[in-house]
Structure formats: C-alpha cells, structure tokens
C-alpha positions as CSV (number, residue, x, y, z in Angstrom):
1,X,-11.1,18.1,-3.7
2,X,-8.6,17.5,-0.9
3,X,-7.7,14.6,0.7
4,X,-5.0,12.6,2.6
5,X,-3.3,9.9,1.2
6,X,-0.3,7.4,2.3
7,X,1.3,5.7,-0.9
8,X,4.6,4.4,1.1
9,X,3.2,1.3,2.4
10,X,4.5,-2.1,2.9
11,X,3.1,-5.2,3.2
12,X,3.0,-8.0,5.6
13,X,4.9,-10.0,3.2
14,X,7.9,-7.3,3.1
15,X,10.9,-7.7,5.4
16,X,11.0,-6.5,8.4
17,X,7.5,-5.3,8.8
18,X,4.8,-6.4,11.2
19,X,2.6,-9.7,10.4
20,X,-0.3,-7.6,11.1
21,X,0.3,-5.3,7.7
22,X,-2.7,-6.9,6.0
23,X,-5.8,-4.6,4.4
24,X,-8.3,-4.9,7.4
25,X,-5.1,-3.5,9.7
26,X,-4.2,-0.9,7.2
27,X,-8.0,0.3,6.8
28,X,-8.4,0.4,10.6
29,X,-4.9,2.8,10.7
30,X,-6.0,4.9,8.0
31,X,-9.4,5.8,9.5
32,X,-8.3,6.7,12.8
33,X,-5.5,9.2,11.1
34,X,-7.5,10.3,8.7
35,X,-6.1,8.7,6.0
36,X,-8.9,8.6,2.3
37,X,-6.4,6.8,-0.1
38,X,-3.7,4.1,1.0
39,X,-1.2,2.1,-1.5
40,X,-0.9,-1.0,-1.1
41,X,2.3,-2.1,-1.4
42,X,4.1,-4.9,-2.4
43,X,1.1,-5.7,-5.2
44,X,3.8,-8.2,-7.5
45,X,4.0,-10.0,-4.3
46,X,2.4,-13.5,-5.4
47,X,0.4,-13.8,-2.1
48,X,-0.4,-10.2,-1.8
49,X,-1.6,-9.8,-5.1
50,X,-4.0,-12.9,-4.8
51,X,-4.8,-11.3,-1.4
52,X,-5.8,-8.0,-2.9
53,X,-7.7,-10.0,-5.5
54,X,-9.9,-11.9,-3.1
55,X,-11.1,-8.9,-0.9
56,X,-10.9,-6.0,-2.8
57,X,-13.0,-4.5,-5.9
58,X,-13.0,-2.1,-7.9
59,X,-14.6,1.2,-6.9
60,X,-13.4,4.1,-9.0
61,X,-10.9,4.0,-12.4
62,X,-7.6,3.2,-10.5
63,X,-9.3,2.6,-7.0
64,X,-10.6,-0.4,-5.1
65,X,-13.1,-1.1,-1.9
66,X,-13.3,-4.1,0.5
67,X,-16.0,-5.8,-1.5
68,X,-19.3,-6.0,-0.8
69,X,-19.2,-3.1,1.7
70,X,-19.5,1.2,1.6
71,X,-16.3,1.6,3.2
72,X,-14.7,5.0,2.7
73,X,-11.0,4.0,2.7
74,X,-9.4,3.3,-0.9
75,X,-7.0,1.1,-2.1
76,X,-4.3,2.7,-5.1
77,X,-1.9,-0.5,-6.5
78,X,1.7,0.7,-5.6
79,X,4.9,-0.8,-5.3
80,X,8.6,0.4,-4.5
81,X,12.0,0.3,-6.2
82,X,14.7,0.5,-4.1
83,X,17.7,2.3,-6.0
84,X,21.2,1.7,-4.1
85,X,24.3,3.2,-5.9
86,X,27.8,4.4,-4.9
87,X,29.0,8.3,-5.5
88,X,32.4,9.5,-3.5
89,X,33.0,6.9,-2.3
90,X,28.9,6.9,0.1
91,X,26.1,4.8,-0.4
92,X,23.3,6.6,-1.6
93,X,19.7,5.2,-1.4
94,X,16.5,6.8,-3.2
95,X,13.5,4.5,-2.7
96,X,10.9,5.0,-5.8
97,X,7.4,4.4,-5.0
C-alpha cells in the first residue's frame, strides 16, 4: 500500500504559524495535494489536544477521522523536539518529529 503522508506539521497554537492551522484547514490542504495521512502537531498543546479530542475519533489502531463523517484524510498524533547544541564553535539544529 502506498500513500502520501506529511508528519512535520504545526499547529495554530505554535509560534509563528498561521491562525488558520486548525484540522478543517489542514484536511482541506491535504486533499488538494494529495496528502492520505497528516500529523498533527503540537498534540501536548493543552488547547490542541482538547481540540483534537472534540472533533476527532478514532478510525484505525493509531489513526483518527473527523467524527461522524467518511472523510479519507487521517490524523497520526505527532509532536516535535527541537534539539539546539553547540559543536566548533556553530549552532547546530536537528528538529525530531
């Protein structure tokens, strides 16, 4: 089975990203590219979290649906750690999803 997924996502509650970042927004991106299996993001996020909780179910082990509906996009819980560390004298950055 082969299918496109986007994992590196952020929330609107993230800084610097746009207030429209919220599930129906994301779902509506990830139709028009394509796009089967999207992380959320930010899930510890207090408000995102309850967010997630209000609108979206379960639908396979490990992937949720907008409840109450047959729509194809999926939702995978994800989050991102932001390592920052000096070698040589640089700033090196690896983000972790």
């Amino acid at each position: 089975m082969k299918f496109i997924a986007d994992f590196h996502i952020h929330s609107k509650y993230s800084r610097a990203t746009s207030p429209r970042m919220d599930l129906e927004h994301l779902d509506n991106a990830a139709k028009i590219k394509g796009i089967k299996v999207l992380g959320t993001g930010d899930f510890t996020h207090p408000e995102w979290f309850q967010n997630l909780k209000e609108k979206l179910e379960l639908a396979e082990p490990g992937l949720f649906k907008f409840k109450n509906t047959n729509e194809e996009t999926r939702f995978i819980l994800t989050s991102e750690i932001s390592c920052i560390y000096s070698k040589n004298n640089r700033v090196r950055k690896i983000h972790i999803v």
